[in-house]
VOKE-362544 format. One record per residue (C-alpha): residue number from 1; residue in one letter; x, y, z. Coordinates in pm, 1 decimal. Layout:
N
+-----+---+----------+----------+----------+
:   k : r :        x :        y :        z :
+-----+---+----------+----------+----------+
: NUM : A :        X :        Y :        Z :
...
+-----+---+----------+----------+----------+
//
This chain:
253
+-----+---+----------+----------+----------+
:   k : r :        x :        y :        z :
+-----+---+----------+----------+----------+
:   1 : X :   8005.2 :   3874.1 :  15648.8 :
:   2 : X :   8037.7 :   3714.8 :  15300.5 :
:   3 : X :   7876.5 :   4026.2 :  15152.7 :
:   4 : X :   8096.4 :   4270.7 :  15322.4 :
:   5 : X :   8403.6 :   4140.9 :  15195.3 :
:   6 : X :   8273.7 :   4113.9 :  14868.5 :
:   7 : X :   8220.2 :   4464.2 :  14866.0 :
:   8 : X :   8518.4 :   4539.9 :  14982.0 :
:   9 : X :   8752.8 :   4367.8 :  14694.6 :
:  10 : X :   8503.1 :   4541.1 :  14402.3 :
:  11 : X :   8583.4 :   4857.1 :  14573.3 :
:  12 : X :   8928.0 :   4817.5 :  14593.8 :
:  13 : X :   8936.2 :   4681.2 :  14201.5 :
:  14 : X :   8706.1 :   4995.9 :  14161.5 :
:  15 : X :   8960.7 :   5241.5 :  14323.7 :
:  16 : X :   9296.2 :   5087.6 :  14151.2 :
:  17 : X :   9071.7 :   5079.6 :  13813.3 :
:  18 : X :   9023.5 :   5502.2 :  13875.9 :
:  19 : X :   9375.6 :   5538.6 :  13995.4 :
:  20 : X :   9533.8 :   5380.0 :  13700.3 :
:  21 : X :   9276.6 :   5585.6 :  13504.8 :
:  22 : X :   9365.0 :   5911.6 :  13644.4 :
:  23 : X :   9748.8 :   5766.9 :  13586.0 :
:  24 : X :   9682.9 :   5746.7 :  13209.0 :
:  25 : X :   9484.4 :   6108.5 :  13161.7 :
:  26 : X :   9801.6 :   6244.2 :  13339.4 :
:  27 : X :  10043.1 :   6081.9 :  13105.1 :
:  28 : X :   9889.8 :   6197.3 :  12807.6 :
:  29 : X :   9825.0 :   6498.1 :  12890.2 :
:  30 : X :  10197.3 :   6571.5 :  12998.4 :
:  31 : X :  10305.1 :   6435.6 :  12627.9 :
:  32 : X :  10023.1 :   6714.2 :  12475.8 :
:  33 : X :  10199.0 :   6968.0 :  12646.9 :
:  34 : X :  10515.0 :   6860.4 :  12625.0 :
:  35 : X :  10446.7 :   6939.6 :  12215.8 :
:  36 : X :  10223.9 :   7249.6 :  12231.7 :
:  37 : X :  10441.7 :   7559.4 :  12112.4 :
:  38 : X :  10738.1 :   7363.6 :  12033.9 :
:  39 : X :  10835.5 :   7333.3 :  11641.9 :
:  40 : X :  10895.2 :   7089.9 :  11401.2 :
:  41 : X :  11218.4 :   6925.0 :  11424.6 :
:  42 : X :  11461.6 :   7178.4 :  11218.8 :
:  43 : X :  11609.9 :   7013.6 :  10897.3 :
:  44 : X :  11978.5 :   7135.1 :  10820.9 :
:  45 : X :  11979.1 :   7377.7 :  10530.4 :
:  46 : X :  12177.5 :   7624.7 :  10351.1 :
:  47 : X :  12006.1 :   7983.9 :  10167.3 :
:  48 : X :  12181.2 :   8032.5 :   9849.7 :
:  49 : X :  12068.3 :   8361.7 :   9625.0 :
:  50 : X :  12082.7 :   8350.3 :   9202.8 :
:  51 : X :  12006.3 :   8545.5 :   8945.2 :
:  52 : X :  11910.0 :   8544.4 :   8609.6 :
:  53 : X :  11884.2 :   8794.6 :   8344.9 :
:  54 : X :  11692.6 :   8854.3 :   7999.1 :
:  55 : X :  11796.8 :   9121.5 :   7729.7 :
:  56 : X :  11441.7 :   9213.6 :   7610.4 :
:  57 : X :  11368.5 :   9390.6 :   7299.0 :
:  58 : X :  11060.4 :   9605.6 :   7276.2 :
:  59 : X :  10784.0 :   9488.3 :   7039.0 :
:  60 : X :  10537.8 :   9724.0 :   7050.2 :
:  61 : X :  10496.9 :  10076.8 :   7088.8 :
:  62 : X :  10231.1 :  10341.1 :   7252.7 :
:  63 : X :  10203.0 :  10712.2 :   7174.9 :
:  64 : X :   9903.2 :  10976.7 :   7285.2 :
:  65 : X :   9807.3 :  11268.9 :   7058.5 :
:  66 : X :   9529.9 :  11475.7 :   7085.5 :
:  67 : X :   9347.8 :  11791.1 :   6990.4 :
:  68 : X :   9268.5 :  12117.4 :   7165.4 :
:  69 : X :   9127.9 :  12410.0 :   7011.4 :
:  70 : X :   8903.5 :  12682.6 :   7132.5 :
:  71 : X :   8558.4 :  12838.5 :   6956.9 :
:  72 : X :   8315.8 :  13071.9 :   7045.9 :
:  73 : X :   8061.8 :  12781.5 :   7102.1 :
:  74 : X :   8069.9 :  12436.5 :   7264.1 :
:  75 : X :   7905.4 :  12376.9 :   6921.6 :
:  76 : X :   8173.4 :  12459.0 :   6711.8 :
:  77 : X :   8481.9 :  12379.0 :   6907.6 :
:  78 : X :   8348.8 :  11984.7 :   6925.1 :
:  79 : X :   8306.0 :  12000.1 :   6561.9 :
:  80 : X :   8583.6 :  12105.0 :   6426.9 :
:  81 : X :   8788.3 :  11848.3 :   6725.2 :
:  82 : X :   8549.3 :  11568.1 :   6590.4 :
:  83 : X :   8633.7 :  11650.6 :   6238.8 :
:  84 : X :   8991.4 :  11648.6 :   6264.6 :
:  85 : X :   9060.2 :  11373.7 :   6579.1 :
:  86 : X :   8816.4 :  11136.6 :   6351.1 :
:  87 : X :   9015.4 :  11173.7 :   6041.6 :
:  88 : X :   9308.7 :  11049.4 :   6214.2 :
:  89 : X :   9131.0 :  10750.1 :   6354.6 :
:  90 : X :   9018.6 :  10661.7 :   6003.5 :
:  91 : X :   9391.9 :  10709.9 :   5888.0 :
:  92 : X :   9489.8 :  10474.0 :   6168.3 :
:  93 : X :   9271.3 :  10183.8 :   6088.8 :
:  94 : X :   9291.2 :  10197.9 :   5672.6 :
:  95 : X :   9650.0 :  10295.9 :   5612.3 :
:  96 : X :   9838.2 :  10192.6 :   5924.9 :
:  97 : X :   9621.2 :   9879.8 :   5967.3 :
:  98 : X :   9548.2 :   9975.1 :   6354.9 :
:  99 : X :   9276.5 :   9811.8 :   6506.0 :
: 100 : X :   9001.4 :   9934.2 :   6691.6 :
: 101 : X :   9170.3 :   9765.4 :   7015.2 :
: 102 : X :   9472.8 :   9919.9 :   7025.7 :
: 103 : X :   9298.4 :  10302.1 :   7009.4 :
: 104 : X :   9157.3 :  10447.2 :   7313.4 :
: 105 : X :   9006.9 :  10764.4 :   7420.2 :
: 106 : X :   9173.9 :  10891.2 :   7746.9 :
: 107 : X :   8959.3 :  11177.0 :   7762.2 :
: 108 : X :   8757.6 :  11428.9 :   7629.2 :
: 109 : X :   8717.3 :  11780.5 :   7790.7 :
: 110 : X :   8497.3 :  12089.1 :   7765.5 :
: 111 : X :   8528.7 :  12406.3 :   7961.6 :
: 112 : X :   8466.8 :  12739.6 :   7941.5 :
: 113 : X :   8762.5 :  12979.4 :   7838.8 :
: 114 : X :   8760.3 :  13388.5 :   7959.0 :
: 115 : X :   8936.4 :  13706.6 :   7955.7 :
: 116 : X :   8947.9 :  13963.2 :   8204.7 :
: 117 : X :   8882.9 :  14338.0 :   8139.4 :
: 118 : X :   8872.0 :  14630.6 :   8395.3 :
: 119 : X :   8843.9 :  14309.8 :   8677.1 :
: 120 : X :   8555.9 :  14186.7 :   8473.8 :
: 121 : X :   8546.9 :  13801.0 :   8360.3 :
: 122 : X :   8450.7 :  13782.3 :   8042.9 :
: 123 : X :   8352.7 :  13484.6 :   7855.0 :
: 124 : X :   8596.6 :  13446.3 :   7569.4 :
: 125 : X :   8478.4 :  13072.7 :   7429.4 :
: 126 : X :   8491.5 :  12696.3 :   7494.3 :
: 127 : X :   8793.3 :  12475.0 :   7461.8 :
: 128 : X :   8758.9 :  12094.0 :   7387.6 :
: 129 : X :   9064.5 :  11920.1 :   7443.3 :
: 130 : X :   9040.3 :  11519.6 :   7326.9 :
: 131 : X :   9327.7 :  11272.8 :   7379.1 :
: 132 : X :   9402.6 :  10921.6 :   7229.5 :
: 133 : X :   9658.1 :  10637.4 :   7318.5 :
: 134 : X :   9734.3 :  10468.8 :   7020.7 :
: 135 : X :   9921.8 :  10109.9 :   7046.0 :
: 136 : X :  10160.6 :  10063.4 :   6740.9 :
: 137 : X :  10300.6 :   9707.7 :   6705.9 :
: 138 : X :  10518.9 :   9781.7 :   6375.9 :
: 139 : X :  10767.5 :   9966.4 :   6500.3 :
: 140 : X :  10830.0 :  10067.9 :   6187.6 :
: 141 : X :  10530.7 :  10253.4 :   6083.0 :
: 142 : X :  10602.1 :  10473.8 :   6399.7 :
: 143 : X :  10800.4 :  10786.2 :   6199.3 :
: 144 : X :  10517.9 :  10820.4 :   5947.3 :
: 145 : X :  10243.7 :  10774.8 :   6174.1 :
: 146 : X :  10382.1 :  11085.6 :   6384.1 :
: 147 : X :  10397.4 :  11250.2 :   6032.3 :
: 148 : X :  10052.6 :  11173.3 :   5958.4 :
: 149 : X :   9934.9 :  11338.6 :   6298.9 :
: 150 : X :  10110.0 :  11674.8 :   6212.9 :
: 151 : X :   9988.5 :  11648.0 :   5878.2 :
: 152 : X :   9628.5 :  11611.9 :   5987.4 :
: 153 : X :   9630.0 :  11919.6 :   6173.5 :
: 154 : X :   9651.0 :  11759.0 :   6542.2 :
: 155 : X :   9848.5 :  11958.3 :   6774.3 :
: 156 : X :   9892.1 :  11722.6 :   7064.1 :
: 157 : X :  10189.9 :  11475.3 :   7078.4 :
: 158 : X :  10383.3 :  11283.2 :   7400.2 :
: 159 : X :  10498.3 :  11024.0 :   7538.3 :
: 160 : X :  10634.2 :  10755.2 :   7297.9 :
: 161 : X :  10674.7 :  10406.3 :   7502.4 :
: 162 : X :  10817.2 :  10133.4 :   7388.4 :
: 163 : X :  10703.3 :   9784.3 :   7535.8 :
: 164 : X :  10731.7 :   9424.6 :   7534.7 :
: 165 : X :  10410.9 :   9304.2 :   7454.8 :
: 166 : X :  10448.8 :   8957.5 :   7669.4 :
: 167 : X :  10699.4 :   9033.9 :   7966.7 :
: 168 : X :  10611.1 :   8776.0 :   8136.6 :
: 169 : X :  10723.0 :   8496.6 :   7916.7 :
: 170 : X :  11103.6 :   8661.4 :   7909.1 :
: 171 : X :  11060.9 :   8705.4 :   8307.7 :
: 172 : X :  11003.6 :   8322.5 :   8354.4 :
: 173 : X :  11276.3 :   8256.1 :   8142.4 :
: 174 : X :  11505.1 :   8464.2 :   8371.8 :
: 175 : X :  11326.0 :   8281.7 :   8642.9 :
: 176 : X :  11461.9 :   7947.6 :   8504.3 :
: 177 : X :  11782.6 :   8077.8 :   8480.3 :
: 178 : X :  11838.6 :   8223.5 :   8845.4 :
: 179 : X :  11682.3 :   7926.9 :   8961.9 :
: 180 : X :  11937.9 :   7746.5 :   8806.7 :
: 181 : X :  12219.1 :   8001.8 :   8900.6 :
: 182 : X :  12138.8 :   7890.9 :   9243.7 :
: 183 : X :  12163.9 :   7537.3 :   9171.7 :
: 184 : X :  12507.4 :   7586.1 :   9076.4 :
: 185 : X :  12640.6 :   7753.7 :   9392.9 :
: 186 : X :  12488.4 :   7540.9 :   9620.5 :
: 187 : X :  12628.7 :   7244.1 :   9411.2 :
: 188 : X :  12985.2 :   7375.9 :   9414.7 :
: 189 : X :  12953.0 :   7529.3 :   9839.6 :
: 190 : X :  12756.5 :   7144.7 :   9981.5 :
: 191 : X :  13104.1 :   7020.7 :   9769.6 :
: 192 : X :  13323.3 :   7219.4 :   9962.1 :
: 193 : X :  13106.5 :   7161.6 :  10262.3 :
: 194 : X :  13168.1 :   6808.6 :  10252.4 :
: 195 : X :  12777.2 :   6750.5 :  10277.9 :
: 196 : X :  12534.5 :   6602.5 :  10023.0 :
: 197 : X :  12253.7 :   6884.2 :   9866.0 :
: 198 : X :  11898.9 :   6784.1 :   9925.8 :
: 199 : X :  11534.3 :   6902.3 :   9809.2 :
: 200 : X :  11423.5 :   7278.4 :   9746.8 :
: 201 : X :  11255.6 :   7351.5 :  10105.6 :
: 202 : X :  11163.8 :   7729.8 :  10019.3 :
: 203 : X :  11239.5 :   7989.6 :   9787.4 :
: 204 : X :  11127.0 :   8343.3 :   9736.4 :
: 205 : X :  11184.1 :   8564.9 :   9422.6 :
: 206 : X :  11212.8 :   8927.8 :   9348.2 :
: 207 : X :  11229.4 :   9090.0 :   8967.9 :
: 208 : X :  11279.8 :   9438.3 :   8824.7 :
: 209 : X :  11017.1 :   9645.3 :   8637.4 :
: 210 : X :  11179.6 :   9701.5 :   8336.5 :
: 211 : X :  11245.3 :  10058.3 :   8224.0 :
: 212 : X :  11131.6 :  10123.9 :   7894.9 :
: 213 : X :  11287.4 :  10426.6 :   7644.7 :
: 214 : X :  11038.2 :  10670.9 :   7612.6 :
: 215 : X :  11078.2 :  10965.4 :   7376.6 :
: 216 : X :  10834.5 :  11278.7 :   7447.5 :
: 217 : X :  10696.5 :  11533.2 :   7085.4 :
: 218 : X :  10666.0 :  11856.7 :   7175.7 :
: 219 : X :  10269.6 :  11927.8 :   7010.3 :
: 220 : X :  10465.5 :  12193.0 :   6799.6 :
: 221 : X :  10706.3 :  11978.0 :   6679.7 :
: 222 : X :  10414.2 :  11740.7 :   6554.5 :
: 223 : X :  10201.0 :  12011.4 :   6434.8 :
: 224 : X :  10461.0 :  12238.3 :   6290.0 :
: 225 : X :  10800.8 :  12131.9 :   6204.8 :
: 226 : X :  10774.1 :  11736.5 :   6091.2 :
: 227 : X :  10514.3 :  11788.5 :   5798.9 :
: 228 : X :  10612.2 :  11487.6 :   5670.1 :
: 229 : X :  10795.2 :  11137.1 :   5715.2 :
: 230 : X :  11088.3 :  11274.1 :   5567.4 :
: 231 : X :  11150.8 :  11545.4 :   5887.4 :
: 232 : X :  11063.7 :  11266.7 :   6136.9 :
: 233 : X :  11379.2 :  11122.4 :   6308.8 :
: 234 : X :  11463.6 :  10741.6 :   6301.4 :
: 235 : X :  11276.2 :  10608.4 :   6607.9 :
: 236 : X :  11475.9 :  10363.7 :   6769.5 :
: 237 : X :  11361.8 :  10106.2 :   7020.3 :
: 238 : X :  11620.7 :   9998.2 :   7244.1 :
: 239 : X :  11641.9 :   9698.9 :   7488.0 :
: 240 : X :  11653.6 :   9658.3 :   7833.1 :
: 241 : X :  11662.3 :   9421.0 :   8084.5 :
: 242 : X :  11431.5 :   9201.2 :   8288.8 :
: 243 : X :  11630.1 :   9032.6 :   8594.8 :
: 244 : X :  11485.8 :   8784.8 :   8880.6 :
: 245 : X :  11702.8 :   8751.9 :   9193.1 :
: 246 : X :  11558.9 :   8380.5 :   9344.9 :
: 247 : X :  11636.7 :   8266.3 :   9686.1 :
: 248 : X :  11688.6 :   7907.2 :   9727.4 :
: 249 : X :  11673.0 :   7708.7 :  10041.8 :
: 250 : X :  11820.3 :   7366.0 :  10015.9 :
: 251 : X :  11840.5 :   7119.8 :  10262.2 :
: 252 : X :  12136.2 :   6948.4 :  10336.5 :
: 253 : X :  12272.0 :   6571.9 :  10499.6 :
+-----+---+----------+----------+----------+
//
C-alpha cells in the first residue's frame, strides 16, 4: 500500500513538472511570434535635401586625328599611312613632350575600294584608314599641335574634349559642401520645430556628369586651311560644373 502511494505523488510531481513545462514552451513561443515580422521600434526623424556645387576648370584636353588614303595595293596604301601617321607620333613625343601614355591607336582599317562599270564591280584599290586619340595636358600647346597635324599631311581631325583630369576630388568637395548645406537646414527647421537634431541615420547622394566643351575640325580644315599656328583659332577651355544633391536623414528628440 506504501508503494502505491508512493507512486502516486512521483506521478503527480511528474505530471505538474510536464505541465509547467509545456506552460513555459508556450510562453516563449508566444513572445517569438509576437516579434517575427514586426520592425524595429521607429526613431523620429526628419529628411532634409542639400546641395553643393564646384566650378571646375578643365585641365586636360583629348583630340583624335587620323589618316585615310587609298592605293592601288594594301602595300602601298599602309606605307605611305605609316609614313605619315608615324611622323606625327614622333612630333608628339619630341616637340610637344607627349608621352607614350597619353597616345592611343583607336583603330586601324583596311578594305577593299571599287568602281562600277556597265554593272561590273571593279576593283579600284585599298583604303587604310588609322585613327589616334591623343591626350594633351598643356592646354596651351593645343593650337599648334592642330597646326602640326595639317602641316604633316594628316587629313583626319574631331572631336576636341576638354577634361578634368581628377573629377573626383572636386566631386567630394561638392560632397562636403551639400552635406553641409543639409546640416544647415535641418539646424535652422529642428529650431523652429522646437526639437533637438540628432545623429545622421541615412543619406543617399546623386551628382551630375559634367558636360565638357567640345569643339569638332572638319579633316579639311586641318589638312587645308590652318597650315600653320598662326590660322589656328584661340582654343578656349571653359568651365563647368560638378553638383551633388545629398539626402540627409536626421533623427530627432
Amino acid at each position: 500500500m506504501f508503494s502505491n502511494k508512493y507512486i502516486e505523488i512521483l506521478i503527480s510531481v511528474l505530471i505538474i513538472f510536464v505541465i509547467a513545462w509545456v506552460g513555459v514552451l508556450m510562453r516563449n513561443s508566444s513572445k517569438e511570434y509576437r516579434y517575427i515580422g514586426q520592425s524595429v521600434e521607429q526613431k523620429h526623424s526628419i529628411t532634409i535635401e542639400g546641395e553643393g556645387k564646384v566650378v571646375a576648370i578643365p585641365d586636360i584636353a583629348s583630340i583624335q586625328i587620323g589618316y585615310s588614303v587609298e592605293k592601288k595595293t594594301v602595300a602601298q596604301a599602309q606605307k605611305d599611312s605609316t609614313d605619315k601617321v608615324n611622323i606625327v607620333i614622333k612630333k608628339l613625343k619630341e616637340d610637344f613632350n607627349i608621352s607614350d601614355k597619353d597616345i592611343k591607336t583607336d583603330n586601324y582599317n583596311i578594305y577593299p575600294g571599287y568602281d562600277w562599270k556597265d554593272g561590273i564591280q571593279i576593283l579600284r584599290g585599298y583604303r587604310v584608314e588609322q585613327n589616334l586619340t591623343v591626350k594633351i595636358r598643356d592646354l596651351e600647346k593645343i593650337s599648334d599641335i592642330l597646326a602640326m597635324v595639317g602641316e604633316s599631311g594628316l587629313n583626319q581631325a574631331g572631336g576636341l574634349v576638354f577634361e578634368v583630369d581628377d573629377p573626383q576630388q572636386l566631386k567630394q568637395q561638392a560632397r562636403e559642401l551639400a552635406i553641409e548645406h543639409a546640416k544647415q537646414k535641418a539646424e535652422s527647421l529642428a529650431k523652429v520645430a522646437g526639437v533637438k537634431l540628432g545623429n545622421v541615420i541615412n543619406f543617399s547622394e546623386y551628382s551630375n556628369d559634367p558636360i565638357y566643351s567640345t569643339r569638332n575640325f572638319l579633316a579639311k580644315d586641318v589638312a587645308l586651311g590652318m597650315g600653320g599656328a598662326e590660322a589656328m583659332p584661340s582654343v578656349e577651355a571653359g568651365s563647368t560644373e560638378i553638383i551633388v544633391n545629398a539626402t540627409v536623414e536626421y533623427e530627432i528628440y
